[in-house]
C-alpha positions as CSV (number, residue, x, y, z in Angstrom):
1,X,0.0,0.0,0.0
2,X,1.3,3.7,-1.0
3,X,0.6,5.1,2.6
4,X,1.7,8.4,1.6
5,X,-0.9,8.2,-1.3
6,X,-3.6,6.8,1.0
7,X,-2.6,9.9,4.1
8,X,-3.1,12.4,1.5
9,X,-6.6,10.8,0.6
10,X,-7.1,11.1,4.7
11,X,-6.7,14.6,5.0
12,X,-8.7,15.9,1.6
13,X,-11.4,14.2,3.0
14,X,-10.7,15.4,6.6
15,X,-10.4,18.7,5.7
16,X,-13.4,19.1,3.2
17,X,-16.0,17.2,5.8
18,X,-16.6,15.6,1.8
19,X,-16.2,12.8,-0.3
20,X,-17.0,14.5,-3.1
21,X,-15.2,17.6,-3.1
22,X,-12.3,15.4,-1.8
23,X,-12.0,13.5,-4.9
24,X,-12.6,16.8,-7.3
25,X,-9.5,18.7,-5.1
26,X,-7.2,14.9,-5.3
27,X,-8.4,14.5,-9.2
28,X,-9.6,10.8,-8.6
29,X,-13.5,9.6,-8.5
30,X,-15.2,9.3,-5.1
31,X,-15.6,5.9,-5.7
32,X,-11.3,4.8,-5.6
33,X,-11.6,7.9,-2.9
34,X,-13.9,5.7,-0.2
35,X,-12.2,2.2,-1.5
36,X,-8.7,4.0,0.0
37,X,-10.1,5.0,2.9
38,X,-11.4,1.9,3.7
39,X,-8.0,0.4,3.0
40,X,-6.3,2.5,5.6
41,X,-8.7,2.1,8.0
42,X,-7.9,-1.3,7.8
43,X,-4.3,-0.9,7.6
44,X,-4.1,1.4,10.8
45,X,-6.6,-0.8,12.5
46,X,-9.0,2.1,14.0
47,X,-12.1,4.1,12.0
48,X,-10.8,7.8,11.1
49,X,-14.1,9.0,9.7
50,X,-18.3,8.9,10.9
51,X,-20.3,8.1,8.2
52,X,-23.9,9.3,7.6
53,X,-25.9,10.2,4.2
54,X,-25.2,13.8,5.1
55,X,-22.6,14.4,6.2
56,X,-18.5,12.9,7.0
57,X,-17.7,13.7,10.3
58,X,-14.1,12.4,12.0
59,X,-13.8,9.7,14.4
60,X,-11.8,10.5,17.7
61,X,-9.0,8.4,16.5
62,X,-9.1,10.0,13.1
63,X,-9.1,13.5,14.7
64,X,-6.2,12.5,16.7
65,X,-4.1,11.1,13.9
66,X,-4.8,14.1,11.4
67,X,-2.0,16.4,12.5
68,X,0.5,13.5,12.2
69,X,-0.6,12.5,9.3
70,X,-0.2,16.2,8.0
71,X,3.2,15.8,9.3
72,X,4.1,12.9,7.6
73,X,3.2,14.4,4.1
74,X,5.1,17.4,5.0
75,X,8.5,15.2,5.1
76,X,7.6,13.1,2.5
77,X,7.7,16.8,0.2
78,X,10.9,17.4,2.7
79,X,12.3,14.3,1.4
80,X,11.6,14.5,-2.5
81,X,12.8,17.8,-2.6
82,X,16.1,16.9,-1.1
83,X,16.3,13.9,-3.0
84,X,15.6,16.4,-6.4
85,X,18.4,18.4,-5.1
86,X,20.7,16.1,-4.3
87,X,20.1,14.9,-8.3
88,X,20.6,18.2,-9.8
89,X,23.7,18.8,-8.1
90,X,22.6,21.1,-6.0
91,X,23.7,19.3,-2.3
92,X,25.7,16.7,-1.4
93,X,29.4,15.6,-1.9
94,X,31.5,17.2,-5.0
95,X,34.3,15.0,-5.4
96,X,37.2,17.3,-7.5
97,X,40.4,17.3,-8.2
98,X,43.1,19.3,-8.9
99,X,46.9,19.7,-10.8
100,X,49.7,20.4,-8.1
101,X,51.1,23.1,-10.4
102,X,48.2,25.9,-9.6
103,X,49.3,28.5,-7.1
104,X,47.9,29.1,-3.7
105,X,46.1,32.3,-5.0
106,X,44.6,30.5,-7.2
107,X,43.3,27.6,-5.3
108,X,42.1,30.1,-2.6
109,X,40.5,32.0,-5.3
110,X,38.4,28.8,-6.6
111,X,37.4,27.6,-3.3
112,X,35.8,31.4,-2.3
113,X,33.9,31.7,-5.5
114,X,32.6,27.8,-5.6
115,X,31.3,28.5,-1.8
116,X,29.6,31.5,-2.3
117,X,28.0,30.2,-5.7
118,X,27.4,26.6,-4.2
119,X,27.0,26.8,-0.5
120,X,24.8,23.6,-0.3
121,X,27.4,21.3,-1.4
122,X,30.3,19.8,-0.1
123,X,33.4,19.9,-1.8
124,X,35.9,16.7,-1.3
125,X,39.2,17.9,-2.8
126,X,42.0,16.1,-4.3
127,X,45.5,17.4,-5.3
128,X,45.9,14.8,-8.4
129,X,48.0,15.3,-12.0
130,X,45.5,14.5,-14.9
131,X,47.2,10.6,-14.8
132,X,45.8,9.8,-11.8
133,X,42.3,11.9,-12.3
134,X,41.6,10.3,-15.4
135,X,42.2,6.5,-13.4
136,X,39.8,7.9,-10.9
137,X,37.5,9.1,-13.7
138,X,37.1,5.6,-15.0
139,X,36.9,3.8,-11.6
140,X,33.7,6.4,-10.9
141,X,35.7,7.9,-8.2
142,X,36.1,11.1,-9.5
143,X,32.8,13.8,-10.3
144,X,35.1,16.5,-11.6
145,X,38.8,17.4,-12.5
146,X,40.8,20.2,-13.5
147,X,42.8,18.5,-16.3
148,X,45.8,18.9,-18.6
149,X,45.8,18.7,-22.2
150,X,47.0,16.9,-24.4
151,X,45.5,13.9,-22.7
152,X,42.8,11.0,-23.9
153,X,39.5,12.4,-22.7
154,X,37.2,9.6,-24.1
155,X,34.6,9.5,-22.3
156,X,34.8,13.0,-20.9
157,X,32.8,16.3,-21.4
158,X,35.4,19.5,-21.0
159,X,34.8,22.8,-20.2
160,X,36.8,25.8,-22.1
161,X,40.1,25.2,-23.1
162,X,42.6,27.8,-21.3
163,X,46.1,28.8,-22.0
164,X,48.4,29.8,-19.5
165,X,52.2,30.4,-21.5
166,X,55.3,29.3,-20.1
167,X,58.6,30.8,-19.1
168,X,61.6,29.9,-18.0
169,X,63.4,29.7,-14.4
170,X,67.3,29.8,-14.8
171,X,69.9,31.0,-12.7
172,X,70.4,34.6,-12.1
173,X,74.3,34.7,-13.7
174,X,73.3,33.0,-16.9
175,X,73.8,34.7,-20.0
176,X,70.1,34.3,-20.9
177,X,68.9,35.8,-17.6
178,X,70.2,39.1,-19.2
179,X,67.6,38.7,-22.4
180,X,64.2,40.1,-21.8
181,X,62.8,36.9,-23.9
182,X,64.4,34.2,-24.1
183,X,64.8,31.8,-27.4
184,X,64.4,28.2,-26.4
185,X,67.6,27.9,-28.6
186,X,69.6,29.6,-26.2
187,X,69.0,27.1,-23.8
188,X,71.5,24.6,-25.3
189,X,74.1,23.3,-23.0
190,X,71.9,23.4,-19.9
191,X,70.1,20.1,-18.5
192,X,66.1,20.0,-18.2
193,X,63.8,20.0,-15.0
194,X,60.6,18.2,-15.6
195,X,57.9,16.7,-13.7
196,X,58.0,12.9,-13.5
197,X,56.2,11.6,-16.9
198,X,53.5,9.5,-15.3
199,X,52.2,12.2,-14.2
200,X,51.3,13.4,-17.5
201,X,53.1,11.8,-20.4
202,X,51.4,13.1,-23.0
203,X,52.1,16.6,-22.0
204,X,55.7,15.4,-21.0
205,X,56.1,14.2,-24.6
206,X,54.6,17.3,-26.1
207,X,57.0,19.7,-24.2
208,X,60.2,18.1,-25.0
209,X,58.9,17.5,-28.9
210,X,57.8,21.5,-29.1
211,X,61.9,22.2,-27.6
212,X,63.6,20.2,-30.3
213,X,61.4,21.9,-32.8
214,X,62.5,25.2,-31.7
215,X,66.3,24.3,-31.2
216,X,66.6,23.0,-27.8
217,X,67.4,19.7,-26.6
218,X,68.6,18.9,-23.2
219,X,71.2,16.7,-22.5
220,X,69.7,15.5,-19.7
221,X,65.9,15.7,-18.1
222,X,66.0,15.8,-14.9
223,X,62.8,15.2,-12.8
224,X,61.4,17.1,-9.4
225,X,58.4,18.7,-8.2
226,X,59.2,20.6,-5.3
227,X,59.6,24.1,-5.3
228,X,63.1,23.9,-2.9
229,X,64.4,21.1,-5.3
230,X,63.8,23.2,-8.6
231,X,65.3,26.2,-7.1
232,X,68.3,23.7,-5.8
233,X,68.5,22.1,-9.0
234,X,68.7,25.4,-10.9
235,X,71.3,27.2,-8.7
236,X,73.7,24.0,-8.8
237,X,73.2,22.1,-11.6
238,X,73.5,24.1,-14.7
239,X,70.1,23.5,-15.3
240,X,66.5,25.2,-16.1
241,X,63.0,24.5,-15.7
242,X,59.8,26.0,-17.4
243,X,56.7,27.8,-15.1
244,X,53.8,29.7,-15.7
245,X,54.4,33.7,-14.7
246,X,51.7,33.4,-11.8
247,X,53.9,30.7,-10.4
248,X,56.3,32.7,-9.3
249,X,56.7,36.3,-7.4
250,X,57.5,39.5,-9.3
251,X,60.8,40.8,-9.4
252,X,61.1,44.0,-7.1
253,X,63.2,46.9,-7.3
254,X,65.9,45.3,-5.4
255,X,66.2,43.2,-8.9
256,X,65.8,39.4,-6.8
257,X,65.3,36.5,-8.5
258,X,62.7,34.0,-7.8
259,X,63.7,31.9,-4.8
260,X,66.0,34.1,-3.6
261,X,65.5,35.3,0.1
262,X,66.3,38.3,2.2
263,X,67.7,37.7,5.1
264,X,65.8,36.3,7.9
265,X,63.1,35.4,5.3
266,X,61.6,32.3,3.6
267,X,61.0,33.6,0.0
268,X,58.5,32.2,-2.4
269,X,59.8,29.5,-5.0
270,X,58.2,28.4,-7.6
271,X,57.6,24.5,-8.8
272,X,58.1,23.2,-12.5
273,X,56.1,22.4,-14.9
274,X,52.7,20.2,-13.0
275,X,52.8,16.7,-13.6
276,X,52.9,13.7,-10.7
277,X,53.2,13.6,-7.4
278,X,56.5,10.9,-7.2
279,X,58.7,12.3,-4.6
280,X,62.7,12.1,-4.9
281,X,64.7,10.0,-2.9
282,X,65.1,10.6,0.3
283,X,68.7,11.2,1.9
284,X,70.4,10.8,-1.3
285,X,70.2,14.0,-2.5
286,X,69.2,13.2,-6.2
287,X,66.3,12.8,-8.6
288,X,65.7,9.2,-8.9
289,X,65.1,8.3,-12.9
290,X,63.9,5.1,-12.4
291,X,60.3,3.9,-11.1
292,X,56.9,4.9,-11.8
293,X,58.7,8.5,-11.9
294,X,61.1,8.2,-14.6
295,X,59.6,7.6,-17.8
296,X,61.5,8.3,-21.1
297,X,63.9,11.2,-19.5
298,X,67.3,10.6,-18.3
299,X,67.9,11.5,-14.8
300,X,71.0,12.5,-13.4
301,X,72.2,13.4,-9.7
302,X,72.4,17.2,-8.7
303,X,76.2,16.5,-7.5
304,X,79.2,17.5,-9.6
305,X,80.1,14.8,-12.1
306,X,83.6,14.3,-12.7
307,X,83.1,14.1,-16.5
308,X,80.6,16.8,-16.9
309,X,82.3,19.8,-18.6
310,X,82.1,23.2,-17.5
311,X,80.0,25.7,-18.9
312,X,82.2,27.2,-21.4
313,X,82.7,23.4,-23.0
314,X,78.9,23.0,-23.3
315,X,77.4,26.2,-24.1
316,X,80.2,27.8,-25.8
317,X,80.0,31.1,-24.0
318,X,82.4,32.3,-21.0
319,X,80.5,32.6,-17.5
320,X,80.5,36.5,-17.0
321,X,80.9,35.8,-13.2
322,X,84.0,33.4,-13.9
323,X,85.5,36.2,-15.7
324,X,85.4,38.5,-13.1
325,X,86.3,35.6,-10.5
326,X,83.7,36.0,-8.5
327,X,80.9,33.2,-7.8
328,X,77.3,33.8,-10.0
329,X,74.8,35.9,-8.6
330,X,72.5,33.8,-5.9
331,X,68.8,33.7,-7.1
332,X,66.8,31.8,-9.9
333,X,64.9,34.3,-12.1
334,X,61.9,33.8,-14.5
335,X,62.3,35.0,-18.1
336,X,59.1,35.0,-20.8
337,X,60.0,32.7,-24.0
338,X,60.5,33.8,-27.5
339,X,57.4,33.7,-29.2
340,X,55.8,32.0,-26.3
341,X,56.1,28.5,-27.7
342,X,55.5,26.7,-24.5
343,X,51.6,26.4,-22.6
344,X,49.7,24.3,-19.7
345,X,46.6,24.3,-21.4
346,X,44.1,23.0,-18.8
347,X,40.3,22.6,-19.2
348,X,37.8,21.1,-16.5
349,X,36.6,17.8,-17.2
350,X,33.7,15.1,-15.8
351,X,32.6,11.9,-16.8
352,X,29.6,12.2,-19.5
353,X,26.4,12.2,-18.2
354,X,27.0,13.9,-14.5
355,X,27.0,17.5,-16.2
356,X,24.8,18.4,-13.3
357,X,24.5,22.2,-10.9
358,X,27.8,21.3,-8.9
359,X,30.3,20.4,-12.2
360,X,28.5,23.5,-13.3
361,X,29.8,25.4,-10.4
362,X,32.7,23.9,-10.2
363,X,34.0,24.3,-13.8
364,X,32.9,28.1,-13.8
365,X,34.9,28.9,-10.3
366,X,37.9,26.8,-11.8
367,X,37.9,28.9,-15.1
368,X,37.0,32.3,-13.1
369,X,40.1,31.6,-10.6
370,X,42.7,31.0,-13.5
371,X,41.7,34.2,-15.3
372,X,42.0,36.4,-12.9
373,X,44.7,34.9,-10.8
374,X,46.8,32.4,-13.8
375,X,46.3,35.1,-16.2
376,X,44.6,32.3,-18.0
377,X,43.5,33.2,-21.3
378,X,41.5,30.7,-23.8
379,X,43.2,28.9,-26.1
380,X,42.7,29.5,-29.7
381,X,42.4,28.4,-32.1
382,X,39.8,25.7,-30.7
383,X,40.8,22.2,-32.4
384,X,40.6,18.9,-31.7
385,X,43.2,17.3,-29.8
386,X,44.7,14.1,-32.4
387,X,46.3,10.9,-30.9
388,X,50.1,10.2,-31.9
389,X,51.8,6.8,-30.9
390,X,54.2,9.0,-28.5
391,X,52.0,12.1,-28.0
392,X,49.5,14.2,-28.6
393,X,49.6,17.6,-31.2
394,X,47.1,20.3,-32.0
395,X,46.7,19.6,-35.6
């Protein structure tokens, strides 16, 4: 028996004293009407209405279960509406993820605007590269993910493709910390800081790929994630690493690089490229290139090699602060690339089918935090993102 169905038949008739206008308010012949009334007088085990040929008149009993039977329809609306709402995305639990490579502005900036455009909802957040979101993705363990691209989205719907350009972090005494752009050609000679490849290999791939095109290939990729580790890397190895400009602080008049502290203080670094969260090795002081980590790139310890060759051998140019025998300047600092060949191009993604009130939220706080924090900017021209068998190309 539908006892909702049957209370609300229990309080037309209560409350119109007739069967008649009862079953013209419910939209149902009097007939049905009396046969459900009957059934719950049955069910309930008591009589809940007098009957004459006049007049309907409640029983004691019936009078005494009429307010809890209005309360009882009450919840049961309660109940469907939260159930509606919980279907349109409008409550519940948001499960997102997203990249490590986002600063904290902007992650701050994305959480304010999702809570004040989604208050009803909770948000569950993940720090994942677009690797492990898209594994979560197809074990249904993921609603919604702040991805990188090139990537396979099968499966997928994506929000607007945005562009956030690259530069590069070298160290202060470099030659090419002196350009105000720097050619990815000029690069030569110095070793590679990447994220791990699992992370993201397709956008690994893509990176290196768009460096040889332009004249740049490192001798060796090295592979970190940490802020302190770059910056380490950078200072000591003869090597550079590519970030977006909201990644790192703006030089000052003081003319420090990124990384660089005063005295006393604790100075904001800035991470490489986003891509996994595999962590070095600890104690050994060097970037493991082995494991889930290492992927096509060679990796090579941050310690002096006895064969390497100094910096005149490998980049043909004399090391200004060698000449004047003095050590290089202390600081990492971020120069813009030539033509800005290099991009994170991230998009927010979900599974197909869930596009629902809280992706919707989601994806439009994600996009309004990385344009006005990341600079983000969309990516044009829009085009569809073609498979290679080692990476991805906008064709």
């Amino acid at each position: 028996m539908d006892l909702v169905r049957h209370l609300e038949c229990f309080v037309a008739v209560a409350e119109e004293s007739h069967f008649g206008r009862a079953a013209a308010r419910l939209g149902m012949a009097q007939p049905p009407l009396s046969q459900r009334i009957q059934r719950l007088e049955r069910h309930l085990g008591v009589r809940l209405f007098a009957r004459t040929s006049r007049q309907v008149a409640l029983t004691e009993a019936g009078a005494l279960l009429l307010d809890e039977a209005r309360e009882v329809l009450a919840r049961s609306e309660a109940l469907l509406a939260t159930a509606r709402r919980i279907r349109d995305g409008e409550i519940g639990l948001l499960r997102a993820a997203l990249p490590p490579d986002l600063s904290g502005e902007t992650v701050a900036a994305l959480l304010a605007r999702f809570s004040a455009t989604a208050s009803g909802l909770q948000l569950e957040l993940h720090e994942l590269p677009t690797a492990q979101q898209l594994q979560r993705f197809a074990a249904h363990e993921l609603d919604v993910g702040l991805i990188h691209h090139p990537c396979d989205v099968a499966g997928l719907k994506l929000g607007p493709v945005l562009r956030r350009e690259l530069g590069v972090l070298l160290p202060a005494g470099a030659p090419a910390a002196a350009l105000p752009e720097v050619p990815l050609a000029s690069l030569t000679g110095y070793d590679l800081i990447l994220f791990p490849r699992a992370g993201a290999p397709a956008v690994y791939d893509d990176l290196l790929t768009t460096c040889a095109r332009n004249g740049y290939t490192p001798s060796a990729v090295r592979h970190a994630q940490g802020a302190s580790f770059v910056r380490g890397l950078v200072l000591s190895a003869e090597a550079v690493a590519f970030s977006p400009r909201d990644a790192h602080a703006p030089e000052g008049g003081s003319g420090r690089g990124i990384g660089s502290e005063p005295a006393g203080g604790s100075g904001q670094g800035t991470g490489p490229v986003p891509g996994a969260d595999a962590r070095a090795e600890a104690g050994s002081g060097a970037v493991s290139g082995h494991g889930p980590g290492a992927g096509s790139g060679r990796a090579a310890a941050p310690e002096a090699d006895p064969n390497r060759t100094d910096h005149r051998e490998r980049t043909g140019r004399t090391d200004p602060a060698a000449e004047a025998g003095a050590p290089p300047p202390p600081g990492v600092v971020w120069r813009p690339l030539s033509g800005t060949p290099l991009a994170l191009r991230h998009s927010v993604a979900w599974p197909g089918g869930r596009g629902d009130a809280a992706v919707a939220a989601f994806a439009e706080a994600a996009t309004h935090a990385l344009r006005t924090t990341a600079g983000a900017l969309p990516d044009l021209p829009a085009r569809p993102l073609h498979l290679r068998p080692a990476s991805e190309y906008w064709l």
